[in-house]
ROVOGU-106782 format. One record per residue (C-alpha): residue number from 1; residue in three letters; x, y, z. Coordinates in steps of 0.1 Angstrom, whole numbers, plus 5000, padded with zeros to 4 digits. Layout:
// ROVOGU-106782
{NUM; ALA; {X; Y; Z}}
...
END
This chain:
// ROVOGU-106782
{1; UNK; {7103; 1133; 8185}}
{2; UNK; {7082; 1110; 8161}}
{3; UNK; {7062; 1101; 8198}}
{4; UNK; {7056; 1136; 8208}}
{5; UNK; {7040; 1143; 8172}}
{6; UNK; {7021; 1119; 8167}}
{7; UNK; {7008; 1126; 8208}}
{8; UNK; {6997; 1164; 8200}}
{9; UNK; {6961; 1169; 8198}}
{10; UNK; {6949; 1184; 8174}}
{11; UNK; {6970; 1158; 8150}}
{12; UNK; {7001; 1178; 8136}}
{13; UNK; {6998; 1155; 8106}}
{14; UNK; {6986; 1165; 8075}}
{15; UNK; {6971; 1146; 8043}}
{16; UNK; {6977; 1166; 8014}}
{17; UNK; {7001; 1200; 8011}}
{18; UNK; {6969; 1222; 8006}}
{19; UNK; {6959; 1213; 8040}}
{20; UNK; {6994; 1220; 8053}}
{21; UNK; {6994; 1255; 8038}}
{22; UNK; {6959; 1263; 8051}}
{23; UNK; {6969; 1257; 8087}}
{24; UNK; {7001; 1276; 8082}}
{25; UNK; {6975; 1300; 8071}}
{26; UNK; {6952; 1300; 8091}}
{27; UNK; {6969; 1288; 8127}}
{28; UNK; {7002; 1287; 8146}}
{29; UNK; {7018; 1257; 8124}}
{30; UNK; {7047; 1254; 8108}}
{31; UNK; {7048; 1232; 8079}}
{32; UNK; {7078; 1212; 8068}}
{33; UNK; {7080; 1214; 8027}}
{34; UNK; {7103; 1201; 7998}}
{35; UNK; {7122; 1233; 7989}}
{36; UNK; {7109; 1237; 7952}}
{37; UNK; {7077; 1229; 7961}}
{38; UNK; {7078; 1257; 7994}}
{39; UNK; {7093; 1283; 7967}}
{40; UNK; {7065; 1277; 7944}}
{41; UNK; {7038; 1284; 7967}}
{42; UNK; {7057; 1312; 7987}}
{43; UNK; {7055; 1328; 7950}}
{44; UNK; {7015; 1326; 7950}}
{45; UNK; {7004; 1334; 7982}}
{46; UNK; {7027; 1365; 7999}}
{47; UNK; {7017; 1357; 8032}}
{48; UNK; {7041; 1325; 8034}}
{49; UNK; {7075; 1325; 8039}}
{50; UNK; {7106; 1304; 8047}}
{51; UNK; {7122; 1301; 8078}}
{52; UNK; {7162; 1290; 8082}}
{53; UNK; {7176; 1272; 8054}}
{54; UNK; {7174; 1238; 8037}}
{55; UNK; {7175; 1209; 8058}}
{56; UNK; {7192; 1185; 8036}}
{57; UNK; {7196; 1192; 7999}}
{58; UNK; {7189; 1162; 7976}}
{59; UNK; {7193; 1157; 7936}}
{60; UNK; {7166; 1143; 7912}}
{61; UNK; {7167; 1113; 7890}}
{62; UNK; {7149; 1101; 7861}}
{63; UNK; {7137; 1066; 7864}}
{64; UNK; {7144; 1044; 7834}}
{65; UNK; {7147; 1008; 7832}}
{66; UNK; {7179; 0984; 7836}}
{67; UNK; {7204; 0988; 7810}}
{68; UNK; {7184; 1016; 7790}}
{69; UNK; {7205; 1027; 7757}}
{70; UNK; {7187; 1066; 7767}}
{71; UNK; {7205; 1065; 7804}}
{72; UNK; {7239; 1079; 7792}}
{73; UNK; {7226; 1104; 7765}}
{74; UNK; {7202; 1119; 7789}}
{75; UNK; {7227; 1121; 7816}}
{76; UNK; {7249; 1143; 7788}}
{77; UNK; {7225; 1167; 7784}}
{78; UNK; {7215; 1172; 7819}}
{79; UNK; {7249; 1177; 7827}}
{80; UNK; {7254; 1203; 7797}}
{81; UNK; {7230; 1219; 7808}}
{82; UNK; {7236; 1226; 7841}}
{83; UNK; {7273; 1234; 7828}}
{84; UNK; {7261; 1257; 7804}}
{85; UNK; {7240; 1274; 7830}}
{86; UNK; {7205; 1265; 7811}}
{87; UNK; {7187; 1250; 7838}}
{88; UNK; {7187; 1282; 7860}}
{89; UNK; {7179; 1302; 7826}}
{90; UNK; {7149; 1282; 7821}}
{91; UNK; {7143; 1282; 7861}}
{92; UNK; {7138; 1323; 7862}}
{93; UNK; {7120; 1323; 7828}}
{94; UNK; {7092; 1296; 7843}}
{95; UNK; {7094; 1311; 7877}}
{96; UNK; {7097; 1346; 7880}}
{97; UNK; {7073; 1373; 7879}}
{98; UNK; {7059; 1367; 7915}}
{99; UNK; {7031; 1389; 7928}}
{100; UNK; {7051; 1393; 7959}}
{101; UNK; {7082; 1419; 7966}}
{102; UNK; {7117; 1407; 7965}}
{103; UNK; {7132; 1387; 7992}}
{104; UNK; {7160; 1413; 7995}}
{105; UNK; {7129; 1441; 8001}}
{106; UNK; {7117; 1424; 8030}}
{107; UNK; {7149; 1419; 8051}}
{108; UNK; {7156; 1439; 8077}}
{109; UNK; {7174; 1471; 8072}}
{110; UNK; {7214; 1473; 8090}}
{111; UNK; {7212; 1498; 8119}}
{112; UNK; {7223; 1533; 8115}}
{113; UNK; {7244; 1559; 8131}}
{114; UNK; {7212; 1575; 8150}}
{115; UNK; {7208; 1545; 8165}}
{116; UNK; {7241; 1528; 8178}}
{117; UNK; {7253; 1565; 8188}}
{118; UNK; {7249; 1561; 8220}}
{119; UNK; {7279; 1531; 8225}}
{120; UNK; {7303; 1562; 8206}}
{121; UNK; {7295; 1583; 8236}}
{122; UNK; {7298; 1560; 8264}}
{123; UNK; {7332; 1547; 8250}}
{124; UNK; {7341; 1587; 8249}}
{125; UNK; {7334; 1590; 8281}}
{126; UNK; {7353; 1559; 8294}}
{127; UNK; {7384; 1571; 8275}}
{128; UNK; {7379; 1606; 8293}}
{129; UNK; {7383; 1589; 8329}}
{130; UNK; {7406; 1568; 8319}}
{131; UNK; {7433; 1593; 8308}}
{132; UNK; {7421; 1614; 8340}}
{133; UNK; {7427; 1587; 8365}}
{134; UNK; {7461; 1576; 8346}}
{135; UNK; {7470; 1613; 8353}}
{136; UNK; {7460; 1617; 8387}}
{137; UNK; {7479; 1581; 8390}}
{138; UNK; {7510; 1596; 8377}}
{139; UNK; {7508; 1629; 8397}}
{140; UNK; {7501; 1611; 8431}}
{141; UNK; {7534; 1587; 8422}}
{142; UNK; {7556; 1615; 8412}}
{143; UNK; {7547; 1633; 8445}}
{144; UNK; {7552; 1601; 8465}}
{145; UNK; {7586; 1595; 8449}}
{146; UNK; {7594; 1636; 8458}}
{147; UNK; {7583; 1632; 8490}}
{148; UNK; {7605; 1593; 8496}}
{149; UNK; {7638; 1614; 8481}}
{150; UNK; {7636; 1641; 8501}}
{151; UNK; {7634; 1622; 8535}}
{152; UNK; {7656; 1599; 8525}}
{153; UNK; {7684; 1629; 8518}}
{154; UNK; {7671; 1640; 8551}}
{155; UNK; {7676; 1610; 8566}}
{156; UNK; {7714; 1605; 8552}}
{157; UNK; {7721; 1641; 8568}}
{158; UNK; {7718; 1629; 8600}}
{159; UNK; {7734; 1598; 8599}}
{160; UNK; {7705; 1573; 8591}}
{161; UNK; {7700; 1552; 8562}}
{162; UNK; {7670; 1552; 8542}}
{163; UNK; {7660; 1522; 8530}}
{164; UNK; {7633; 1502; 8511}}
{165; UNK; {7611; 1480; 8536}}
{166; UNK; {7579; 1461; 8533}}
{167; UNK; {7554; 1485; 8535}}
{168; UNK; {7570; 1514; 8522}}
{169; UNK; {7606; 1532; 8535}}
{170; UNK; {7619; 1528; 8565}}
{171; UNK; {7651; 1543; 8584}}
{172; UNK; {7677; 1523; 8601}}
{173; UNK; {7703; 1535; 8628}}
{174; UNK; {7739; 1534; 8617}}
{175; UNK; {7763; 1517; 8641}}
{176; UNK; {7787; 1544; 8659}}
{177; UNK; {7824; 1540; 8669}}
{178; UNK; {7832; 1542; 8698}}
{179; UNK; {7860; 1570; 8693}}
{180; UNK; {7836; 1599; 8678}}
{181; UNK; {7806; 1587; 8671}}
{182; UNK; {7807; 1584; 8634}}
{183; UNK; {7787; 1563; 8613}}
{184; UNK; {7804; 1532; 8596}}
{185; UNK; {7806; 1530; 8564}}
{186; UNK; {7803; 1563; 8556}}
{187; UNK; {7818; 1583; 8524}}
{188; UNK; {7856; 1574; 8517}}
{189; UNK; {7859; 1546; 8548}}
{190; UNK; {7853; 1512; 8540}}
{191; UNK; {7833; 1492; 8565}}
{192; UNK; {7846; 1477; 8600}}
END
């Protein structure tokens, strides 16, 4: 990454974050900023804004020297007042008043019913031919069935058997005795 930046002509490096700003201004640049710093300036000039979040979120120190008797008092107060919700009191009393609208006025508004009502009536429909082709499903299957029972009675009246095959019914001849030609097997006598 660091070789393809510092390859781009014109230089995508700036000296000072004035300059930055003005290019974000003024060109197609985006401009990498310390949060606090981007916030401020977003405040005075309308035209800037933030894109995505933070990158990587760091804390501040105060710099004091090697075994300062100050180091644990000031860390106490810091740390009260952070507990005690100060800083960001003192935060929106130094920073507000922007000349710019809210953050919350300039996102996009959610979508409304005019405008997603068209997925309502396609699913409507696709419900409607649904339950129309589960009922012609069931009609054509009760039919079938009918029509299967009533050859299969059919069948059994004139001494064939009816029975399940492969594809579908199929009828199979009874073996005759020779002494009357009755089927075997038949009602009341057990099988020879």
């Amino acid at each position: 990454m660091w070789n393809y930046m510092q390859s781009k002509q014109p230089s995508v490096f700036v000296k000072s974050t004035e300059e930055g700003i003005a290019r974000v201004l003024n060109s197609r640049y985006a401009f990498l900023l310390e949060s606090t710093m981007n916030e401020y300036h977003r405040r005075l000039n309308c035209n800037l804004t933030q894109i995505g979040g933070l990158l990587d979120t760091k804390g501040y120190g105060i710099g004091m020297p090697l075994g300062s008797p100050f180091r644990d008092e000031i860390t106490l107060a810091i740390l009260q007042l952070q507990e005690n919700n100060r800083l960001e009191i003192l935060k929106r009393k130094w920073w507000e008043g922007s000349r710019c609208p809210k953050e919350e006025d300039r996102r996009a508004k959610g979508l409304g019913m005019e405008n997603i009502g068209g997925i309502f009536v396609v699913l409507i429909c696709g419900l409607i031919i649904a339950v129309f082709v589960a009922v012609m499903e069931f009609i054509w299957s009760t039919r079938r069935s009918a029509e299967s029972e009533e050859v299969r009675r059919l069948a059994e009246g004139v001494g064939l058997q009816w029975r399940p095959g492969r594809r579908g019914m199929k009828t199979v001849a009874l073996g005759a005795t020779l002494e009357g030609n009755r089927p075997r097997g038949g009602a009341g006598e057990p099988g020879r």
